[in-house]
C-alpha positions as CSV (number, residue, x, y, z in Angstrom):
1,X,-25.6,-62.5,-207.9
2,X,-22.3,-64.6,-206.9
3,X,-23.0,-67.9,-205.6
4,X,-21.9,-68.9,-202.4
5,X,-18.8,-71.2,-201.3
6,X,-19.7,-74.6,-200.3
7,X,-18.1,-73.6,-197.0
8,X,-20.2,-70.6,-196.2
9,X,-23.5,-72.7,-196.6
10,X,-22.2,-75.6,-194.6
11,X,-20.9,-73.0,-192.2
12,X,-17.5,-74.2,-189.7
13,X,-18.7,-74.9,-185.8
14,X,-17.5,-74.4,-182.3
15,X,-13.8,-73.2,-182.1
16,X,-13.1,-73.4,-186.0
17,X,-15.5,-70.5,-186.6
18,X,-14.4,-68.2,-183.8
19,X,-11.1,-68.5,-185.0
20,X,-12.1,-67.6,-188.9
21,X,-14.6,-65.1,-186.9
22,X,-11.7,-63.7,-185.1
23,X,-9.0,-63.9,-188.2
24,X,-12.0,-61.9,-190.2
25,X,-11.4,-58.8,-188.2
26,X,-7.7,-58.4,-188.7
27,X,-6.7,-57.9,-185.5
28,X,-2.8,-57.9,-186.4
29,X,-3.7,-54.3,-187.7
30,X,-4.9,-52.8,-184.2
31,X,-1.4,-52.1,-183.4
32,X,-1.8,-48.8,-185.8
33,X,-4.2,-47.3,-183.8
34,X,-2.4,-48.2,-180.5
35,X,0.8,-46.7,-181.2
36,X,-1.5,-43.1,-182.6
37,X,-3.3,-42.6,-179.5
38,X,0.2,-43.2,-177.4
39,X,2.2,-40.8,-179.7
40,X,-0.3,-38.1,-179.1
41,X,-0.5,-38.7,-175.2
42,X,3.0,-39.2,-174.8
43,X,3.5,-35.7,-176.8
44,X,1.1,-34.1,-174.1
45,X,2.8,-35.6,-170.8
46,X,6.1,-34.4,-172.5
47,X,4.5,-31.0,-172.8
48,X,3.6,-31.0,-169.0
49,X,0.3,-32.4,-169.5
50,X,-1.1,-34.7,-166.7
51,X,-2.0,-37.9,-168.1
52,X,-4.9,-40.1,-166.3
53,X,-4.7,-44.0,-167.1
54,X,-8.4,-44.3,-166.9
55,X,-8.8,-42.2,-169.5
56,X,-6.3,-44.3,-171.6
57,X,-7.5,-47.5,-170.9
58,X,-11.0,-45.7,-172.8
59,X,-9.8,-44.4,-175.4
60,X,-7.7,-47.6,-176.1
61,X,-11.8,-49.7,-176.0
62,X,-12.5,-46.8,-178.6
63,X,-10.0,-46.9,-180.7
64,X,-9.7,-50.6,-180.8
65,X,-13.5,-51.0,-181.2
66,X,-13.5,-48.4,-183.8
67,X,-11.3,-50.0,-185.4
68,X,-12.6,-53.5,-185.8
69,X,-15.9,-52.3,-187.0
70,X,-13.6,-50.9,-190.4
71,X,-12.2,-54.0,-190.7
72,X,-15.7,-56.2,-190.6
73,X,-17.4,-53.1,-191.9
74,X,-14.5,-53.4,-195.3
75,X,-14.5,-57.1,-195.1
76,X,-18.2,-57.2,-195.9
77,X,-18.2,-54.4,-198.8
78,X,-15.1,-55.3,-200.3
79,X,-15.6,-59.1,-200.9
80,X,-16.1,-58.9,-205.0
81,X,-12.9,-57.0,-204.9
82,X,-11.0,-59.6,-202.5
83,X,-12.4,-62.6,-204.9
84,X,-11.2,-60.9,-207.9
85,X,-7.6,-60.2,-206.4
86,X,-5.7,-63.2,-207.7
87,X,-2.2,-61.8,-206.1
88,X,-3.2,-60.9,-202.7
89,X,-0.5,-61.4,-200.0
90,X,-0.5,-61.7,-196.1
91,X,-1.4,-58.1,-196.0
92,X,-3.5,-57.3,-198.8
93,X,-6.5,-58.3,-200.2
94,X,-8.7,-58.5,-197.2
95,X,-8.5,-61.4,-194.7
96,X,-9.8,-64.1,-197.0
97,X,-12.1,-65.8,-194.6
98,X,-15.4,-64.2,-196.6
99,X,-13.5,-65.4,-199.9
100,X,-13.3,-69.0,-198.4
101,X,-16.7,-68.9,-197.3
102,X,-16.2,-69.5,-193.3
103,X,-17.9,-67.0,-192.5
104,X,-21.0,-66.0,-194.0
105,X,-21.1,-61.9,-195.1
106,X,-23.9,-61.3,-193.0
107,X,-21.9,-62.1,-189.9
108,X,-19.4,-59.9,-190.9
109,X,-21.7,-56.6,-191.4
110,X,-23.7,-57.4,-188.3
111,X,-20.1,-57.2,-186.4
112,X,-19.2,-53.6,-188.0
113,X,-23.1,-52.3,-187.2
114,X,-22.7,-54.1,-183.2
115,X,-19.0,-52.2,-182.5
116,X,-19.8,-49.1,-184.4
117,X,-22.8,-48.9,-181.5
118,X,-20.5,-50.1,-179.1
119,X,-18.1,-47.0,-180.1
120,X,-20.2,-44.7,-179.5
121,X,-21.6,-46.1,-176.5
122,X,-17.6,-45.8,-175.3
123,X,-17.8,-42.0,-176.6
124,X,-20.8,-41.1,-174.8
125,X,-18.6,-41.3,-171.4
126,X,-15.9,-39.1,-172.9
127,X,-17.4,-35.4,-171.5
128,X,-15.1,-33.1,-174.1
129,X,-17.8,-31.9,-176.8
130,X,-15.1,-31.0,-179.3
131,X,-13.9,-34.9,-179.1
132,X,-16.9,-36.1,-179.1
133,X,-17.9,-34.7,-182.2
134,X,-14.4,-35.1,-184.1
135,X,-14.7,-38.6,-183.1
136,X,-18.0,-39.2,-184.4
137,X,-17.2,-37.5,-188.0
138,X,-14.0,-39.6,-188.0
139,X,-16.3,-42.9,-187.6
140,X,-18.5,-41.4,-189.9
141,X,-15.4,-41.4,-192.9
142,X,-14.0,-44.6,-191.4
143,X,-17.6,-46.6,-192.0
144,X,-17.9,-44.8,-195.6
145,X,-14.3,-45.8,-196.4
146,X,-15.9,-48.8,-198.4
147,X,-19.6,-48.4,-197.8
148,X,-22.0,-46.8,-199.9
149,X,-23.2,-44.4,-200.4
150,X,-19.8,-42.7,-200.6
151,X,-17.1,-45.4,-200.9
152,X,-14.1,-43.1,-200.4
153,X,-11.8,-45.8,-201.4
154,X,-13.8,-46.3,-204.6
155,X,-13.3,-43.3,-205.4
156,X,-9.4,-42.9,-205.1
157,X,-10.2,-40.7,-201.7
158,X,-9.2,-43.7,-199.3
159,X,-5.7,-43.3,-199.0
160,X,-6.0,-39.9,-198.1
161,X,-8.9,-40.8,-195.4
162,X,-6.7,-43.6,-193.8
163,X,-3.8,-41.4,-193.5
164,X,-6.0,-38.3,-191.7
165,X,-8.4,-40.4,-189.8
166,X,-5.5,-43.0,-188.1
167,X,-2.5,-41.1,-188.3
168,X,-4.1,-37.6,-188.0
169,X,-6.7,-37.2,-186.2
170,X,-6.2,-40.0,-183.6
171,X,-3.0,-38.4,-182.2
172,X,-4.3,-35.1,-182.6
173,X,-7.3,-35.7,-180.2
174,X,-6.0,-37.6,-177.3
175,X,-3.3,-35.0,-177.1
176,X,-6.5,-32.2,-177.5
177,X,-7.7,-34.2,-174.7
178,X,-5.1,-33.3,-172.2
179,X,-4.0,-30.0,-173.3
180,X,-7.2,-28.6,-174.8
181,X,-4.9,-27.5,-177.7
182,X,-2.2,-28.5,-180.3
183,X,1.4,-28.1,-179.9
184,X,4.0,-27.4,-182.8
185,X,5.7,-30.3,-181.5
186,X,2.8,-32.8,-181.8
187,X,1.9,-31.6,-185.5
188,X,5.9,-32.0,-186.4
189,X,5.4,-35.5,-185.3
190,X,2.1,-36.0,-186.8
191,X,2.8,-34.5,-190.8
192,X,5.4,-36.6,-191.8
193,X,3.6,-39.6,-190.7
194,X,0.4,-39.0,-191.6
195,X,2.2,-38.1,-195.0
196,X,3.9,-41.5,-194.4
197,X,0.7,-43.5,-193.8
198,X,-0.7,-42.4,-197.5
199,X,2.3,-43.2,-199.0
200,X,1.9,-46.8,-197.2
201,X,-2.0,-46.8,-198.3
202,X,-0.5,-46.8,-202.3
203,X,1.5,-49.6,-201.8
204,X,-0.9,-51.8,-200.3
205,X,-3.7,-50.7,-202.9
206,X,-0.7,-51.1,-205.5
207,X,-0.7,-54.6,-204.5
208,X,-4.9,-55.8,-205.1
209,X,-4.5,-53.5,-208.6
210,X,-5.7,-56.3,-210.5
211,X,-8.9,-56.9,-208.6
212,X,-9.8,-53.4,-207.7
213,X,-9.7,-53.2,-211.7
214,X,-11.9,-55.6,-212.6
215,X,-14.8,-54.3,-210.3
216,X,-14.4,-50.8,-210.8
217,X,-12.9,-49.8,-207.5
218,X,-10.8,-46.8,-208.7
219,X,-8.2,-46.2,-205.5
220,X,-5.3,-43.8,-206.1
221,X,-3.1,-46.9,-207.1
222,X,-5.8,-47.4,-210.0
223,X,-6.1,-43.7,-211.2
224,X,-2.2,-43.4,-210.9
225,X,-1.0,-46.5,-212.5
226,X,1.8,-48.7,-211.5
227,X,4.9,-46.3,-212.5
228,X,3.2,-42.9,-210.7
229,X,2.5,-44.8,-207.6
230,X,6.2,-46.2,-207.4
231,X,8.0,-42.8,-208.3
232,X,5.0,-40.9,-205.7
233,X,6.7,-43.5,-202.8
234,X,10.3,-43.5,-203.3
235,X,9.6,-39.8,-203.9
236,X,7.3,-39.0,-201.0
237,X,9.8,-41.1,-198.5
238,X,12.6,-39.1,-199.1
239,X,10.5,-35.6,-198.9
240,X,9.4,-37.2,-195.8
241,X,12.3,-38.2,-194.2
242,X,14.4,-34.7,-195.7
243,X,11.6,-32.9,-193.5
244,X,12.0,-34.9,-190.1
245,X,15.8,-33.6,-190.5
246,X,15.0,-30.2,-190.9
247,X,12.7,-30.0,-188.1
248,X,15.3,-31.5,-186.0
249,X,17.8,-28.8,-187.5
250,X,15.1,-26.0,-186.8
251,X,14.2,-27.1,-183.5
252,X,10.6,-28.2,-184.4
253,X,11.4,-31.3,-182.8
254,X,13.4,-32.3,-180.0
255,X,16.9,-33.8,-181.9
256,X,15.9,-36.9,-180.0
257,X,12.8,-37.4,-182.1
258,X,14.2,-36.4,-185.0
259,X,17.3,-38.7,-184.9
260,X,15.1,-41.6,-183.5
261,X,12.5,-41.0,-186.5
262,X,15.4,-41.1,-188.8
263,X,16.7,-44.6,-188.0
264,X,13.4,-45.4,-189.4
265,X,14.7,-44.5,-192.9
266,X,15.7,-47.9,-193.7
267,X,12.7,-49.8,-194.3
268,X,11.3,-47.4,-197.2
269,X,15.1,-47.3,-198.3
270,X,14.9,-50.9,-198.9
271,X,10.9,-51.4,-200.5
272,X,11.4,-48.0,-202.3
273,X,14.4,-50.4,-204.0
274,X,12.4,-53.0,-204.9
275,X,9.4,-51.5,-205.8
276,X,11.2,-49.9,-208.2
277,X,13.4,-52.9,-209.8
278,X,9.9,-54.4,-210.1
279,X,9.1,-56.2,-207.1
280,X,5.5,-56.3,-206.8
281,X,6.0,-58.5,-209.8
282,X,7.5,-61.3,-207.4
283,X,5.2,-62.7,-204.8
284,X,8.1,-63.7,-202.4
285,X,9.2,-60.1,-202.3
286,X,5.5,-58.0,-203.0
287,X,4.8,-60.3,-199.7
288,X,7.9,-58.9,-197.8
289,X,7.2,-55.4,-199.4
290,X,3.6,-55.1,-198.2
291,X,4.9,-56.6,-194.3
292,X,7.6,-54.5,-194.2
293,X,5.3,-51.4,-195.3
294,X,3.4,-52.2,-192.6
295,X,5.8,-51.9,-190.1
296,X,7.2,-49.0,-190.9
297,X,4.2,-46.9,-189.3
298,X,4.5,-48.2,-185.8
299,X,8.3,-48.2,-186.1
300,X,8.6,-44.0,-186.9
301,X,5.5,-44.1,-184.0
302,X,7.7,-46.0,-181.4
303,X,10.5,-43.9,-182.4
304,X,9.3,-40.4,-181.6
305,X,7.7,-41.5,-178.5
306,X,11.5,-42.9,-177.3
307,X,12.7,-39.2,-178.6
308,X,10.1,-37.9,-176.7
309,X,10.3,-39.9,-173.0
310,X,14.3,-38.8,-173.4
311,X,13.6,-35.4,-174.2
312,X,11.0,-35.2,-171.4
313,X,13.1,-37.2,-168.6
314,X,16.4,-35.5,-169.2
315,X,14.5,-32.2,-168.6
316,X,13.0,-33.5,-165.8
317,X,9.4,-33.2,-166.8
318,X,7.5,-34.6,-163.8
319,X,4.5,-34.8,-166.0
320,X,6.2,-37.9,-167.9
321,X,6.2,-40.1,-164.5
322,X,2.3,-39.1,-163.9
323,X,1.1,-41.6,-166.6
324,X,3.5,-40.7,-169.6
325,X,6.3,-43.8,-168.5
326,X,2.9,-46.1,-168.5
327,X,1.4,-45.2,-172.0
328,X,4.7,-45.8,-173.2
329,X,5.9,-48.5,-171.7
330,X,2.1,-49.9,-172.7
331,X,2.7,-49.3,-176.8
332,X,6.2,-50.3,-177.0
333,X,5.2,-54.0,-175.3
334,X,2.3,-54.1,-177.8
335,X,4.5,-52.7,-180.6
336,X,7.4,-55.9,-179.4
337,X,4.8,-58.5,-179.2
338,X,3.5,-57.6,-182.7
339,X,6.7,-57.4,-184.6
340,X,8.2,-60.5,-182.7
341,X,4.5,-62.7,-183.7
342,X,4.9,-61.0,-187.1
343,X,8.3,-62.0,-187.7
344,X,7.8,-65.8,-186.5
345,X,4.0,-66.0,-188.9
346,X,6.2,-64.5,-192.1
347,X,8.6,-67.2,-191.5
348,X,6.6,-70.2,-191.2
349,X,3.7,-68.9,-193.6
350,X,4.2,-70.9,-196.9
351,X,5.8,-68.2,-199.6
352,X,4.2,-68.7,-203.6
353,X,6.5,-69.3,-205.8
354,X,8.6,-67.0,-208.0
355,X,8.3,-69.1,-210.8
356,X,4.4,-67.0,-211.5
357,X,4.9,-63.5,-212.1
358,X,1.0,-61.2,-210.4
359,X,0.7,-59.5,-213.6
C-alpha cells in the first residue's frame, strides 16, 4: 500500500482546500462538452428545428455534471499512474492535487459517486426515453473509463470511448432531441471530429507514457509505441482535414462549415511538426503541444457552428433566431473566456527547463 503525503494527513483548511477541491475536478476541460452539446443544437436550429433555452440550460447541468464526476471519478483511480508520471505537463497527468496530498482520495471518489447521482437525477426530468437511455450507457462508459471492473483506458479502449462518448454521442443527442432524428449534415460535422478527438486522446496519453508503463495501464499510446502514435496523428489530421474539403466540395456541408473547419488546419499543422522532430522530448514544447491539442477541439467546434449560423441566417432560417443565435452566442463567450484564461495561465505558469530531456 503507498503511504500517504504529509499533506493529505495534515489535510489544507478553509479556502485553501476548496481551491485544491475545485482545481481537482479540472474544470478548464468543461469547455469540451459545452461546445458538443452547442454544435449539435445549433445543427438542429439550422435544420429548422425549434430550439427551447430551458432545455439547454439542462442539458448544459448534465453535461457539466456528467462531466465532473469523470474527472473526480479518474482522479481517484488513476492516482498510481499520475505519481508515477515524472513528465506530466499542464494538461496531462491528472490535476496533481491527489499526487500532493491536498486532498485526500476518498474526497475525490465520494465527488464522482455524489454528481454521477446528481446526473441522473438531472436525466430523470428529460421525458425522451431514447435519450434517456443513451445517456445513461454513455455514463455508464464514462465511469468505467478508469474504474474497474473494465478500465477502458487500461485496456487501450479509452481513446476511442472519449472520442464517441464527448464528441459523438453528445452532439448526436441534443440534436436527436429536437429533431427526433439525425441529419447528414450533423454526422458530416460530427466524423471528422470525433475522428479528431481520438487522434487528440493519443497525444495526451503519448505524453504520461512513462507512468502509464510502469503500472501496467496499457492505452493505445502504450500498445502503439511512440513512432505509431506520431505517424497515426500527422496521418489521421491530414485524412481528417482532406475529408472536411470534400464534403464541402460534395455538398455534405454547407461551404461555410467546411471553409470555417479548415482554418482550423493550423494547429495540427504545427504539433504534427513537432511531434514528429521529437518534441514530446522537450518539456517547453510537449507543454505547448498538449495545450495546443487541446484547443484544437473547441476551435473546429466553434468553427462549424459560425459556418452553420451564416449558412442558416443567409437562408433566412427563422428557426436560428428562436434559440439558435443564443446557444451560440452562449459557446462562443465560453469558448473566448477559456482560450483568453488559457493563454494568460500558459504564460505566467513557470516552464521546466529544456536542459532535462522526459525520456
Amino acid at each position: 500500500m503507498q503511504t500517504t503525503p504529509a499533506a493529505d494527513r495534515d489535510g489544507l483548511r478553509g479556502w485553501a482546500w476548496v481551491r485544491a477541491f475545485v482545481r481537482l475536478g479540472r474544470p478548464r476541460f468543461l469547455l469540451q462538452s459545452a461546445a458538443a452539446l452547442g454544435l449539435g443544437m445549433l445543427a438542429a436550429a439550422h435544420d429548422g428545428h425549434r430550439i427551447a433555452l430551458g432545455w439547454y440550460a439542462v442539458a448544459v447541468a448534465l453535461a457539466w455534471t456528467s462531466h465532473l464526476m469523470v474527472h473526480y471519478c479518474n482522479e481517484y483511480f488513476d492516482l498510481p499512474a499520475d505519481r508515477a508520471n515524472a513528465a506530466h505537463t499542464q494538461w496531462t497527468g491528472g490535476s496533481r492535487v491527489l499526487v500532493e496530498g491536498l486532498v485526500r482520495p476518498e474526497a475525490s471518489l465520494g465527488s464522482a459517486f455524489v454528481l454521477v447521482f446528481a446526473a441522473f437525477f438531472i436525466l430523470s426530468a428529460v421525458p425522451d426515453v431514447v435519450v434517456r437511455e443513451c445517456v445513461s450507457a454513455v455514463l455508464a462508459l464514462a465511469w468505467f473509463y478508469t474504474a474497474p471492473p473494465l478500465r477502458l483506458n487500461y485496456r487501450g479502449l479509452g481513446e476511442v470511448t472519449t472520442g464517441i462518448c464527448l464528441y459523438g454521442m453528445v452532439p448526436v443527442l441534443s440534436y436527436y432531441f429536437f429533431a427526433r432524428d439525425v441529419s447528414v449534415l450533423l454526422l458530416g460535422i460530427v466524423i471528422p471530429i470525433l475522428c479528431v478527438q481520438v487522434l487528440r486522446q493519443l497525444v495526451m496519453n503519448l505524453s504520461d507514457l512513462e507512468g502509464d508503463t510502469m503500472v501496467g495501464k496499457r492505452t493505445a499510446a502504450v500498445i502503439l509505441g511512440p513512432t505509431r502514435i506520431v505517424r497515426t496523428y500527422a496521418a489521421g489530421q491530414a485524412l481528417c482535414y482532406v475529408g472536411i474539403a470534400a464534403l464541402g466540395f460534395a455538398g455534405a456541408v454547407p461551404a461555410a462549415v467546411a471553409a470555417a473547419m479548415l482554418l482550423t488546419a493550423a494547429i495540427p499543422a504545427w504539433v504534427g511538426r513537432q511531434l514528429l522532430t521529437g518534441g514530446m522530448d522537450r518539456p517547453r514544447v510537449a507543454n505547448l503541444i498538449t495545450f495546443l491539442a487541446s484547443i484544437q477541439l473547441p476551435s473546429m467546434v466553434c468553427a462549424a457552428m459560425t459556418g452553420l449560423l451564416i449558412d442558416a441566417l443567409r437562408a433566412g432560417g427563422r428557426a436560428m433566431w428562436s434559440g439558435g443565435v443564443t446557444v451560440y452566442a452562449v459557446t462562443v463567450l465560453i469558448y473566448l473566456s477559456w482560450v483568453l484564461g488559457l493563454v494568460v495561465a500558459h504564460a505566467r505558469a513557470p516552464e521546466p527547463p529544456d536542459a532535462q530531456p522526459r525520456s
